[in-house]
N, C-alpha and C positions, 0 to 999 in steps of 0.2 A: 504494500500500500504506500502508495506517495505523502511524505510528509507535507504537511505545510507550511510556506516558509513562517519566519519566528517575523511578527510583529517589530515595526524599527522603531528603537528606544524612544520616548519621549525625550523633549529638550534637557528637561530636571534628569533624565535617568544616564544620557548622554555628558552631560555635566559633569558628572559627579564618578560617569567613566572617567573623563579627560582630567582631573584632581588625581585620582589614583595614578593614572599612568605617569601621571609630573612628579608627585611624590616618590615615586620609583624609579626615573629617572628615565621610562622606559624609550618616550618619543623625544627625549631633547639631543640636541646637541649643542653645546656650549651656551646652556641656557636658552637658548633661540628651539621654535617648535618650527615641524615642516610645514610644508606649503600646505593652504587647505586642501588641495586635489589628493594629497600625500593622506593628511589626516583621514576625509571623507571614507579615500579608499578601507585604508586600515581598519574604519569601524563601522565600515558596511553600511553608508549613510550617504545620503544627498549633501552637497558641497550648501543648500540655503537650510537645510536641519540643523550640520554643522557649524554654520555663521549664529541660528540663536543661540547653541550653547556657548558656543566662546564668545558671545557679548553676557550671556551670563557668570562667565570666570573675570571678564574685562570688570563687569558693575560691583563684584566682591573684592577685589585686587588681587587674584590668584594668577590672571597675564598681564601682558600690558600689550596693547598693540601701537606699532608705531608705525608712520605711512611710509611707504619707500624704504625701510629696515626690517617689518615683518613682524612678528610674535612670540613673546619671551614670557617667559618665565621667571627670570629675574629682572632685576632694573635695565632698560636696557640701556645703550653706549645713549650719548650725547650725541644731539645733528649737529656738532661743531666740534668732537673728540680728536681731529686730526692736528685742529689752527689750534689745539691747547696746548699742545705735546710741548711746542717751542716754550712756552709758557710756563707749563709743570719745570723745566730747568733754571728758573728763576726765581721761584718760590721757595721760602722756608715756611716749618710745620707753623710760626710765629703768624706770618702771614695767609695762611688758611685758618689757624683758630680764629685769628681777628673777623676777619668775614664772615664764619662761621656765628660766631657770634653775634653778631648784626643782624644775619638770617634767619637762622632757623631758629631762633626766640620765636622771632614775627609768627613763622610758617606754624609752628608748633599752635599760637594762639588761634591763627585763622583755621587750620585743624579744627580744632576744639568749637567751636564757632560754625565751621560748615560741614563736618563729616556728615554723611549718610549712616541710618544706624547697620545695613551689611557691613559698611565700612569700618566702624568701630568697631564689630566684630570681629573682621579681619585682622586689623592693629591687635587685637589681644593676643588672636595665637601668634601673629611675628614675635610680640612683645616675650612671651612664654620661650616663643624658639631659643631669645635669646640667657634665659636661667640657666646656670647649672652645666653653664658647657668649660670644661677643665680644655678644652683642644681653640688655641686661639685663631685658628682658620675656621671652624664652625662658628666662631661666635662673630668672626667679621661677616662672613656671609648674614646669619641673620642678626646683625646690627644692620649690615648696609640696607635690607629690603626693611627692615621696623622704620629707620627714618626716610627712606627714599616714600614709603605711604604714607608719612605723614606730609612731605613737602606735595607728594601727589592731592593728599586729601585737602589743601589750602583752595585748592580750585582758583587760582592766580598762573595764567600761562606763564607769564613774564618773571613770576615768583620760581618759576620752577624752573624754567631756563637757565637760570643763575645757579641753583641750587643743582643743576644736573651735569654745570659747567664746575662746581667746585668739587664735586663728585669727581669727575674726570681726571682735574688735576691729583688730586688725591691717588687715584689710581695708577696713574703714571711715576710719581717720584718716588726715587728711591727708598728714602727714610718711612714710606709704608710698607715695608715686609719688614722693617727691622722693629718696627713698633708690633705688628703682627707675631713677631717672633720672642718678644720680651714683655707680653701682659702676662702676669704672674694668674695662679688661679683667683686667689684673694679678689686683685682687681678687677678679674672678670665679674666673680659676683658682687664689687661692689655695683658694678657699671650696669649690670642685669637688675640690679636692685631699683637702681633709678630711672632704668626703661619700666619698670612697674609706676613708679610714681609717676612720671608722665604720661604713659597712658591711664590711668585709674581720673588725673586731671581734663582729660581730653574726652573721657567718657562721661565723668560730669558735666560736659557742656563751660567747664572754668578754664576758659581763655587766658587769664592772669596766670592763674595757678598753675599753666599751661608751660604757659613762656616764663616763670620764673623755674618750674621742672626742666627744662631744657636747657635754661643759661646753666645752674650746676651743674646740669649733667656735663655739658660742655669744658666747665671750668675744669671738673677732672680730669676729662680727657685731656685737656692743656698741662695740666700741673702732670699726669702719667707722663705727657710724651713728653714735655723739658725735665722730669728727675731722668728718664732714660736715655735723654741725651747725654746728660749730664754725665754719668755712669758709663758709659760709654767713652767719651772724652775721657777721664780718669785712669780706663781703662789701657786707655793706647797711651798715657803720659809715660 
């Protein structure tokens, strides 16, 4: 007897396949997903089925899609990562906290102020990814997607431009694997500790309380990366 074919998933059930398969790592490559025709095929689905689930991963923050770049899974590059590079060789860490700090106070409060509540959802498990990780390559990863959603959640194109430009440079210079390489565990969970209190802020709807969780959080991170400087320098006297 002839089976009949299996019913094609609904959007939500489609979804929530494509969450699993990211989690696993199963359809990425280097954070970036395949083409939709690539997708479609693989899970037996129409290429306009597969457009509403993956606006429903876009509306939680689980992708991001970017025009003429494609679809990621992590934050993806900047539309200006190339003209930074020369840039990244001119900056010290000095020079990014100060910016940083300028920013992403703001960003943090407008957060707080405009998230969607999937949205606040989603910041909690990034926020979580980041507790409790002794391996300071896991905890950069989920640092980098906990604040890259917040500057996304500000809904300020312009705001985020900058913010995806300071991203960049960061990623480029040097002195980011050696900071990568020298968080102790202690100061991971201090720094996971105060990803809780900023998000717990931003889930309030306290915008203040937002931007003053984030300038400390920040100040840490400045005081971590100059005592490691420091220590370093010492090091080589």
């Amino acid at each position: 007897m002839t089976q009949s074919p299996q019913p094609a998933p609904s959007e939500d059930e489609l979804a929530e396949r494509l969450r699993s398969s990211i989690r696993q790592g199963d359809i990425l490559n280097d954070g970036r997903m395949p083409p939709e025709r690539t997708l479609a095929e693989h899970f037996g689905v129409s290429r306009a089925r597969l457009r509403l689930a993956l606006g429903l991963l876009q509306e939680d923050g689980t992708i991001y899609r970017r025009h003429g770049q494609g679809t990621f899974a992590t934050p993806p590059p900047a539309t200006n990562a190339d003209s930074l590079r020369h840039l990244a060789r001119q900056v010290t860490p000095s020079d990014v906290m100060e910016v940083r700090l300028e920013v992403e106070p703001a960003l943090a409060a407008l957060a707080a102020d405009r998230a969607r509540p999937q949205e606040i959802e989603r910041l909690d498990q990034l926020m979580r990814a980041t507790l409790n990780l002794s391996d300071p390559d896991a905890y950069e990863a989920a640092d980098d997607m906990f604040h890259y959603k917040i500057a996304e959640m500000a809904r300020n194109p312009l705001f985020l431009t900058v913010y995806e430009s300071i991203r960049a440079v960061r990623r480029e210079v040097a002195w980011t694997s050696r900071r990568r390489s020298s968080h102790a565990p202690e100061t991971l969970q201090i720094l996971g500790e105060q990803h809780m209190t900023l998000n717990d802020a931003i889930a309030r709807r306290d915008s203040l309380g937002a931007a003053s969780a984030m300038e400390q959080h920040l100040l840490t991170v400045s005081k971590t990366l100059l005592r490691d400087r420091v220590r370093k320098i010492e090091l080589n006297l």
